[in-house]
N, CA, C and O atoms as CSV, one atom per row, in Angstrom:
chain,resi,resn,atom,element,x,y,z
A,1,UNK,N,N,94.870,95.445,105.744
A,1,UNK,CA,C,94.994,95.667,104.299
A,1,UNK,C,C,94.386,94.482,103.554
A,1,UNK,O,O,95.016,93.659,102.889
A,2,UNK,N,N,92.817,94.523,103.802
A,2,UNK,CA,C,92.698,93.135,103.379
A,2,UNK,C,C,92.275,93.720,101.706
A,2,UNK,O,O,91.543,92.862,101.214
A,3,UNK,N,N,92.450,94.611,100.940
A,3,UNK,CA,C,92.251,94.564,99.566
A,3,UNK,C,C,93.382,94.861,98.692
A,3,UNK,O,O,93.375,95.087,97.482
A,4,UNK,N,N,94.463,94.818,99.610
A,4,UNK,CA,C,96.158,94.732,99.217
A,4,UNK,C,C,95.886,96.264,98.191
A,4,UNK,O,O,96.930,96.572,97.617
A,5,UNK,N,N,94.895,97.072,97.934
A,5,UNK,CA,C,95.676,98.425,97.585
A,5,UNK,C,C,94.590,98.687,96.374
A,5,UNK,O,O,94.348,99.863,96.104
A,6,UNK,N,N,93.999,97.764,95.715
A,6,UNK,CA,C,92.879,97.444,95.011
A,6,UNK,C,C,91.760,98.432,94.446
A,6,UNK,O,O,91.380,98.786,93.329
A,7,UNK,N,N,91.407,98.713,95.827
A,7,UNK,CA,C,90.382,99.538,95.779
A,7,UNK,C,C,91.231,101.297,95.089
A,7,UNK,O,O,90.894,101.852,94.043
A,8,UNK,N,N,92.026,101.658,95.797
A,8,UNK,CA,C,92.871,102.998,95.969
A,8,UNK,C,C,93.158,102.685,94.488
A,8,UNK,O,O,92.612,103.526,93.773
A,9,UNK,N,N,93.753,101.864,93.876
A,9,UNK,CA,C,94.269,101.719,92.494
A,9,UNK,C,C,92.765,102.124,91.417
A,9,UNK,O,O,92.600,102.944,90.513
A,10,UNK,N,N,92.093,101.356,91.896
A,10,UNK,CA,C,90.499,101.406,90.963
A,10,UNK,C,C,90.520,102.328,90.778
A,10,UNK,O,O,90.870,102.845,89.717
A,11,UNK,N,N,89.957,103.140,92.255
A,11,UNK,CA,C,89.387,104.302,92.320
A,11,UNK,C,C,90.547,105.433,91.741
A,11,UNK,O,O,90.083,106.519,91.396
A,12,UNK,N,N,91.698,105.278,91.644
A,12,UNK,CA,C,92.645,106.067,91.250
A,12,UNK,C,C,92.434,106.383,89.412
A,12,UNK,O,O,92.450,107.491,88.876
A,13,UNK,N,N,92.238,104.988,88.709
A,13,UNK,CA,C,92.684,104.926,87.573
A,13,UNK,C,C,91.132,105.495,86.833
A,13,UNK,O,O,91.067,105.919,85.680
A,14,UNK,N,N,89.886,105.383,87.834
A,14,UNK,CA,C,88.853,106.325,87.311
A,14,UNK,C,C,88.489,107.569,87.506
A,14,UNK,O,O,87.561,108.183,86.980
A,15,UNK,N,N,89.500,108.028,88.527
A,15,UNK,CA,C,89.726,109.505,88.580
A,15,UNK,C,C,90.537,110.238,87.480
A,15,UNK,O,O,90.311,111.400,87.142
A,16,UNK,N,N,91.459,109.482,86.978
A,16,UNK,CA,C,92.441,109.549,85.817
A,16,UNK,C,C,91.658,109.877,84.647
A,16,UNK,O,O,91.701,110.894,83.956
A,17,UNK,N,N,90.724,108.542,84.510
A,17,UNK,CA,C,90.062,108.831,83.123
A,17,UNK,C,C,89.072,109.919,83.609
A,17,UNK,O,O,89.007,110.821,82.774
A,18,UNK,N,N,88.285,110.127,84.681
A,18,UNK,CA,C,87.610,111.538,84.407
A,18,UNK,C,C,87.861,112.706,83.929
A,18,UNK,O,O,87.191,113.467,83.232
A,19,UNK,N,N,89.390,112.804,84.586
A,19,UNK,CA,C,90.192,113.767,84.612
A,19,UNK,C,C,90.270,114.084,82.979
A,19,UNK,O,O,89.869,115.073,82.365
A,20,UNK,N,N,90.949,112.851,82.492
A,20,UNK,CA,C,91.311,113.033,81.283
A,20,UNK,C,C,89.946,113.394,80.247
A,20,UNK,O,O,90.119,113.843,79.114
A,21,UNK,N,N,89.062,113.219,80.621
A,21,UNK,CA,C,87.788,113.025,79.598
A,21,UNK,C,C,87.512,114.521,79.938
A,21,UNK,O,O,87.986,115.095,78.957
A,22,UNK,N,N,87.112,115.289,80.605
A,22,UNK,CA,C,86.649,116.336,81.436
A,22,UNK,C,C,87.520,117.580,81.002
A,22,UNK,O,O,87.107,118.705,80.721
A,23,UNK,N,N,89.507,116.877,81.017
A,23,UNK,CA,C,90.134,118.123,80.982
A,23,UNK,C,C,90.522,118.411,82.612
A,23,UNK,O,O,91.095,119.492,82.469
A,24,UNK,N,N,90.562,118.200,83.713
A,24,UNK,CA,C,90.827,118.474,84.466
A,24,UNK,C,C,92.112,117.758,85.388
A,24,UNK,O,O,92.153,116.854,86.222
A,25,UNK,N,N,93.048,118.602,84.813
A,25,UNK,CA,C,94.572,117.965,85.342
A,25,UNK,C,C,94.222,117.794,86.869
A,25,UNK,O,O,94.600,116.750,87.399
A,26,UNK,N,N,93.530,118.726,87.633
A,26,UNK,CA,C,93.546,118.296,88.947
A,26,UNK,C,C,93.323,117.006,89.262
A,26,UNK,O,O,94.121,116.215,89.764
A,27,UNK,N,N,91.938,116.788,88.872
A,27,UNK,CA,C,91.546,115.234,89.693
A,27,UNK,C,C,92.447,113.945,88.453
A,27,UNK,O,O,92.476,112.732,88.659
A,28,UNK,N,N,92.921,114.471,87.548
A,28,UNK,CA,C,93.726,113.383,86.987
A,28,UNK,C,C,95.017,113.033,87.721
A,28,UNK,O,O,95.416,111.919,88.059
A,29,UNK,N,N,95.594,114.255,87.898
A,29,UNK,CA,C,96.830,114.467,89.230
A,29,UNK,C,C,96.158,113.239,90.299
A,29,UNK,O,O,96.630,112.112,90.451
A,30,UNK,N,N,95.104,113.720,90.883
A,30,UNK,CA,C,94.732,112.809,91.887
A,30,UNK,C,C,94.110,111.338,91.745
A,30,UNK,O,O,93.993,110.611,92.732
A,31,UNK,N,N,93.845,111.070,90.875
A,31,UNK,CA,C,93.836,109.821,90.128
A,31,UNK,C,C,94.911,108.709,90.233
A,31,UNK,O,O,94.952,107.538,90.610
A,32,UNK,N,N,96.001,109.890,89.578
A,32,UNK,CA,C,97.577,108.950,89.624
A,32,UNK,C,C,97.826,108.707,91.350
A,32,UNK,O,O,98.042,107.629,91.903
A,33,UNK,N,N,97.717,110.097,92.002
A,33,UNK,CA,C,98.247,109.598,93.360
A,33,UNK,C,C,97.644,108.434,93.919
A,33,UNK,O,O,98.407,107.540,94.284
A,34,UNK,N,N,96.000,108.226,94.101
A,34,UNK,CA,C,95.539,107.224,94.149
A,34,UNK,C,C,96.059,105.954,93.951
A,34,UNK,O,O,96.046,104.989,94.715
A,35,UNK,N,N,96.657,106.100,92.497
A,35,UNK,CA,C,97.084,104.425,92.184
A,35,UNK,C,C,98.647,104.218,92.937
A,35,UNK,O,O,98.966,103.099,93.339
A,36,UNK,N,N,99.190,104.904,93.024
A,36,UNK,CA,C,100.396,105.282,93.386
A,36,UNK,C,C,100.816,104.771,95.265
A,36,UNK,O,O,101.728,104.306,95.949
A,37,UNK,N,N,99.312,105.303,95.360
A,37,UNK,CA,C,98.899,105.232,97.045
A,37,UNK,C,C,98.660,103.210,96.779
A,37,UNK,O,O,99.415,102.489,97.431
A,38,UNK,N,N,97.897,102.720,96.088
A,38,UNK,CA,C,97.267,101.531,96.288
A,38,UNK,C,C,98.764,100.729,95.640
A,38,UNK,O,O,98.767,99.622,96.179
A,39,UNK,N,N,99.686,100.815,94.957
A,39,UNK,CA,C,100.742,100.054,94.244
A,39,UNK,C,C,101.901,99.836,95.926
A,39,UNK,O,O,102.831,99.127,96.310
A,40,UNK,N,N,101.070,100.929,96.414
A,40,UNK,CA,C,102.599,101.334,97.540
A,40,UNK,C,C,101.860,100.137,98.836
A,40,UNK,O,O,102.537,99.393,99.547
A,41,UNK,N,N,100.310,100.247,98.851
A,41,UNK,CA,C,99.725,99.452,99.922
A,41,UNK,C,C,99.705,97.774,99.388
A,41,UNK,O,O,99.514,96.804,100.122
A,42,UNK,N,N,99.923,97.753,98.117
A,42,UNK,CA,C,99.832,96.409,97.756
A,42,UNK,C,C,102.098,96.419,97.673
A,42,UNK,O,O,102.724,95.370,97.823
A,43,UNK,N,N,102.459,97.117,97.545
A,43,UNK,CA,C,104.117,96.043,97.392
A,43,UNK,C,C,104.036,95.919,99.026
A,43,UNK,O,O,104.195,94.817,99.552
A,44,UNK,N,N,103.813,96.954,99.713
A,44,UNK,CA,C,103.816,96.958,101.386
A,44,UNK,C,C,103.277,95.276,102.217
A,44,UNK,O,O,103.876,94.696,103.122
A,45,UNK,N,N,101.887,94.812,101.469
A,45,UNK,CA,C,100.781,93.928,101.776
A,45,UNK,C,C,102.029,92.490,101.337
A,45,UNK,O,O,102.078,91.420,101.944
A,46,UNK,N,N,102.789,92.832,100.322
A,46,UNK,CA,C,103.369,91.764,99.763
A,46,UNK,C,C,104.633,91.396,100.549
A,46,UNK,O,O,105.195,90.301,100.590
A,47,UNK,N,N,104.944,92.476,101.132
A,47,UNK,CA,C,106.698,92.271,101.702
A,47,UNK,C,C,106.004,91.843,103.422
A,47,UNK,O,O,106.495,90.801,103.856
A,48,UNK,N,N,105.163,92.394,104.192
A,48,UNK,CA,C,104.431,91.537,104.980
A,48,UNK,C,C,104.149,90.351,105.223
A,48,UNK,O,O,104.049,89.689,106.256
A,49,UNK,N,N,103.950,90.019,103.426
A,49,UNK,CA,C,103.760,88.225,104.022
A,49,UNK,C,C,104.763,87.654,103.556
A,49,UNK,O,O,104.777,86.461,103.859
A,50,UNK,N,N,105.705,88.014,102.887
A,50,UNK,CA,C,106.926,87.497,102.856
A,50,UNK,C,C,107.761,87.470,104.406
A,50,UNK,O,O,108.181,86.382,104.800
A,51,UNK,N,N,107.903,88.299,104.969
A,51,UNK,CA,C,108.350,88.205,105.994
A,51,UNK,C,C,107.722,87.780,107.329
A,51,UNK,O,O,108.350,87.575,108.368
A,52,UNK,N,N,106.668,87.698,107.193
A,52,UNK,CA,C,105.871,86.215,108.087
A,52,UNK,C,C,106.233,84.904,107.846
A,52,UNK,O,O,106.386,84.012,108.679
A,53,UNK,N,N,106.393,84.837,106.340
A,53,UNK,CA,C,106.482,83.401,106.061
A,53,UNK,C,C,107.868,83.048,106.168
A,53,UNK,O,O,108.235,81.878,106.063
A,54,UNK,N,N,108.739,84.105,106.392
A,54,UNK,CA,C,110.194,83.542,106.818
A,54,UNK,C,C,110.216,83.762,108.158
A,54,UNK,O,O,110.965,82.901,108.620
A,55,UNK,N,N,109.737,84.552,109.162
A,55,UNK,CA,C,109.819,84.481,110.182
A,55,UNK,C,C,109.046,83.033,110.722
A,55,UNK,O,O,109.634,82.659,111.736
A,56,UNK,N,N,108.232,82.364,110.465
A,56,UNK,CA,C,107.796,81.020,110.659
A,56,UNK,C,C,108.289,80.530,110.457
A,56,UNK,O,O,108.210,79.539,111.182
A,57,UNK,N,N,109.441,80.404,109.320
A,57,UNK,CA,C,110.088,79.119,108.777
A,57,UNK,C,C,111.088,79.356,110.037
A,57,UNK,O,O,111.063,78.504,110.926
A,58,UNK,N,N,112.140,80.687,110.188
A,58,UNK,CA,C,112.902,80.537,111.682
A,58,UNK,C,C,112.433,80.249,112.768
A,58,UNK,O,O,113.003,80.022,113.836
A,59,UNK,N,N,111.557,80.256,112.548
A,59,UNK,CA,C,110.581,79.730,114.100
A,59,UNK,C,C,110.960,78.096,114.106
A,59,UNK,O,O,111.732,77.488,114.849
A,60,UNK,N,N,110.304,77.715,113.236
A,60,UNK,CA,C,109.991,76.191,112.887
A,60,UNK,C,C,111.527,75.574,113.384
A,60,UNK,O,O,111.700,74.844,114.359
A,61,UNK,N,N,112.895,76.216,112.170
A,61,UNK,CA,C,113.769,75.922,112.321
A,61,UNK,C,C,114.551,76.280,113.880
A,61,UNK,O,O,115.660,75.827,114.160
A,62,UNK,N,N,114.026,76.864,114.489
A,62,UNK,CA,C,114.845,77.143,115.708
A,62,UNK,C,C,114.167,75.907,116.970
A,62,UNK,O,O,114.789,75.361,117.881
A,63,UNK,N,N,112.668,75.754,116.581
A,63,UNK,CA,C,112.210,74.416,117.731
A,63,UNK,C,C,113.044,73.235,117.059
A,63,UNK,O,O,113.548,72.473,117.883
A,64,UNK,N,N,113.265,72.965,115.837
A,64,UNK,CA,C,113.634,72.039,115.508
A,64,UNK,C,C,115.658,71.804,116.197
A,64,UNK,O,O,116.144,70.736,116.569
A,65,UNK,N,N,116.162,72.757,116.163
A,65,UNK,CA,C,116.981,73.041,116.810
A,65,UNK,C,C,117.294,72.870,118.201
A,65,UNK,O,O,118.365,72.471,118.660
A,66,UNK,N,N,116.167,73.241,118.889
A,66,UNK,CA,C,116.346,73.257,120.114
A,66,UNK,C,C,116.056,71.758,120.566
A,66,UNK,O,O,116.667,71.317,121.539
A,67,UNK,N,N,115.143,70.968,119.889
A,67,UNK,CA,C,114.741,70.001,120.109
A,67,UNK,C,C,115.786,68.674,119.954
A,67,UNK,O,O,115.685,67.576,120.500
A,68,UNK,N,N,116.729,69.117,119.104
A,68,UNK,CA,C,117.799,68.612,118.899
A,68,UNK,C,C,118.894,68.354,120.001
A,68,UNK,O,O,119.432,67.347,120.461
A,69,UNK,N,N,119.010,70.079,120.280
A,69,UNK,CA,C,119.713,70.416,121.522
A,69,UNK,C,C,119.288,69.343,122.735
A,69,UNK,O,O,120.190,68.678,123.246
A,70,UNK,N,N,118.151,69.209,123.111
A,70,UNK,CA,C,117.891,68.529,124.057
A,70,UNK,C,C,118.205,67.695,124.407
A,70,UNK,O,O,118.701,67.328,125.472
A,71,UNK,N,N,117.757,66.932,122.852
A,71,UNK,CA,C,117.733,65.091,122.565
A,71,UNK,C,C,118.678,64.989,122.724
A,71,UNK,O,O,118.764,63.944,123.368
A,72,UNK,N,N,120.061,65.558,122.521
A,72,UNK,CA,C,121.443,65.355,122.476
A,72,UNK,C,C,121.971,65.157,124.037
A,72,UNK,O,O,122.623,64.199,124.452
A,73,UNK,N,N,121.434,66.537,124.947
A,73,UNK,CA,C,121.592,66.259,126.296
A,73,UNK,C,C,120.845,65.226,127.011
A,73,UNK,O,O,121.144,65.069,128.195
A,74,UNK,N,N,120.133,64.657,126.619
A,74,UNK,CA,C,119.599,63.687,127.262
A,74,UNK,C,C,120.311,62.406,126.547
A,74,UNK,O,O,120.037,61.263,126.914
């Protein structure tokens, strides 16, 4: 997901205005889904790296832990 949803949103919100300019509820319908589709790939893209960046921080914090553990037994 390297355009976090971007593109799908673009391309969504100029299907919208065709739609709307043209008169044609269909591809305006499909316009919205578009953006709808790209809002859902970008909160998705966002909660991803949130939860990398806490899964690293438990990482970090668990060597630091263990390292502790050690030093202590020794």
């Amino acid at each position: 997901m390297t355009d976090k949803g971007v593109t799908d949103k673009v391309k969504g919100k100029a299907k919208e205005t065709a739609g709307k300019v043209t008169g044609d509820d269909s591809k305006k319908a499909e316009g919205i889904v578009d953006q709808v589709v790209g809002k859902t790939k970008e909160v998705a893209s966002d909660a991803k790296d949130v939860v990398e960046e806490v899964a690293g921080k438990a990482k970090d914090a668990a060597s630091k832990a263990a390292e502790k553990a050690k030093d202590a037994i020794d």
